[in-house]
N, C-alpha and C positions, 0 to 999 in steps of 0.2 A: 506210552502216554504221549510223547511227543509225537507219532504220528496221528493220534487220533485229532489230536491242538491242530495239527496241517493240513488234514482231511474237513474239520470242521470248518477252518476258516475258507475253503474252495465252494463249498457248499451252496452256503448261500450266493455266492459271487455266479456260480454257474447255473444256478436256477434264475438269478436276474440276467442271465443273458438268455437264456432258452424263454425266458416270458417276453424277452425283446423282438428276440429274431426269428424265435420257430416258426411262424406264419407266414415271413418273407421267404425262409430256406424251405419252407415246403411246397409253397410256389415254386421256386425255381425246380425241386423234385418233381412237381405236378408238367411243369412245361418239357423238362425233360422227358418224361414217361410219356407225355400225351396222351395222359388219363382223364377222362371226366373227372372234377375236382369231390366229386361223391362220392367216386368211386374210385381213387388215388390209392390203393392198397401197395401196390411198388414203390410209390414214391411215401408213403410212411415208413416203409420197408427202410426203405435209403435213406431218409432223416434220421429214424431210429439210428442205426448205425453207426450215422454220421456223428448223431451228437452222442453217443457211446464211444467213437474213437476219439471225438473234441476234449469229452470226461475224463480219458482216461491220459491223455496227453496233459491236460487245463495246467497242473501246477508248472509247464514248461513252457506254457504260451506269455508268460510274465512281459510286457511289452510288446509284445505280437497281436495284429488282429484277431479275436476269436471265431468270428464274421468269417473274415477271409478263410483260416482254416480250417470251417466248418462247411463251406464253400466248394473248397478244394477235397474234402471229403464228398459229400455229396456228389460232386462230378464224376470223383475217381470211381464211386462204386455202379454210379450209373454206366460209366464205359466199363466196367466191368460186365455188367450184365446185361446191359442194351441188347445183345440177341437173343436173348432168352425171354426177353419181355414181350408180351403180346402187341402188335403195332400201336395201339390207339387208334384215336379217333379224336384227340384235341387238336389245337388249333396247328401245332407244328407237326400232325402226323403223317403230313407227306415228306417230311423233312428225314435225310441218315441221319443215325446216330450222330456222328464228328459235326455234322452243320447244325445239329440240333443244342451240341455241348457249346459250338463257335458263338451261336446265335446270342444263347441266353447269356453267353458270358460279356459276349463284347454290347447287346445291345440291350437286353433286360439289365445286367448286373452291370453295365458300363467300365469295361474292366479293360484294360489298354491294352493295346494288339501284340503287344512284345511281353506284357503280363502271362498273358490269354495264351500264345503261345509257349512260351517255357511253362506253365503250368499244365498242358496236354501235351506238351512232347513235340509240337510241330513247330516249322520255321512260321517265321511272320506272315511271310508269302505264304502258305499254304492256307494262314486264318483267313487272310482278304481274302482267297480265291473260294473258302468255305463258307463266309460270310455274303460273298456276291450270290453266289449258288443258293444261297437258301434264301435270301430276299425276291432272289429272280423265283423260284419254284414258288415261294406264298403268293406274291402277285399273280403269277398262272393261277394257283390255285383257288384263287380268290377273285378273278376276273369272268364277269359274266360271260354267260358262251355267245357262239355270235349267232345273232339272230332274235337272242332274247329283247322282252321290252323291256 
């Protein structure tokens, strides 16, 4: 009985976070995958998951962001499986996986460089130099050719 009293009281607490945030954190799946947002089937893929590992985590997140480590979820399963995934064709699909994870974290999700880093495992230094790299490649990518009017 007392687990089900424990159970019940998360419940609701975790469905009014998933009506908050699911929309933001599946954006951030969609920019990761660089999937047409129509057709974001990976990055449902990866939310589900995500907020399945948040669930089942929730009654230890007490004082922790849910956000964040649903976030962090989300990330981790997309470096998981980023090569396995079909390239895209959204905005960041000329981008690697690692400048794609750099980008949305440090510039969509504005998440600090020393954050950004010990959450993906890399020095600081490596986010800036994955962060330049992929702002430098969208500008190319996104730069009319020469000669165009």
């Amino acid at each position: 009985m007392c687990a089900v009293d424990r159970r019940a009281g998360r419940d609701p607490e975790f469905e009014a976070f998933v009506a908050g945030a699911a929309g933001r954190l599946l954006h951030v799946a969609v920019l990761l995958t660089a999937e047409p947002p129509a057709e974001a089937y990976a990055a449902h893929r990866i939310l589900a998951g995500a907020l399945a590992r948040t669930y089942a985590y929730w009654e230890r997140l007490r004082g922790d962001d849910p956000y964040d480590h649903t976030r962090q979820e989300v990330c981790a399963a997309y470096a998981r499986t980023a090569r396995r995934l079909p390239p895209g064709s959204g905005i960041l699909a000329p981008l690697s996986p690692a400048q794609r994870l750099v980008l949305v974290m440090r510039v969509y999700e504005g998440v600090a460089e020393e954050v950004t880093a010990a959450q993906l495992g890399l020095a600081p230094e490596r986010v800036e130099a994955l962060r330049n790299r992929a702002v430098a490649a969208l500008r190319e990518a996104t730069r009319p050719a020469a000669g165009a009017a």
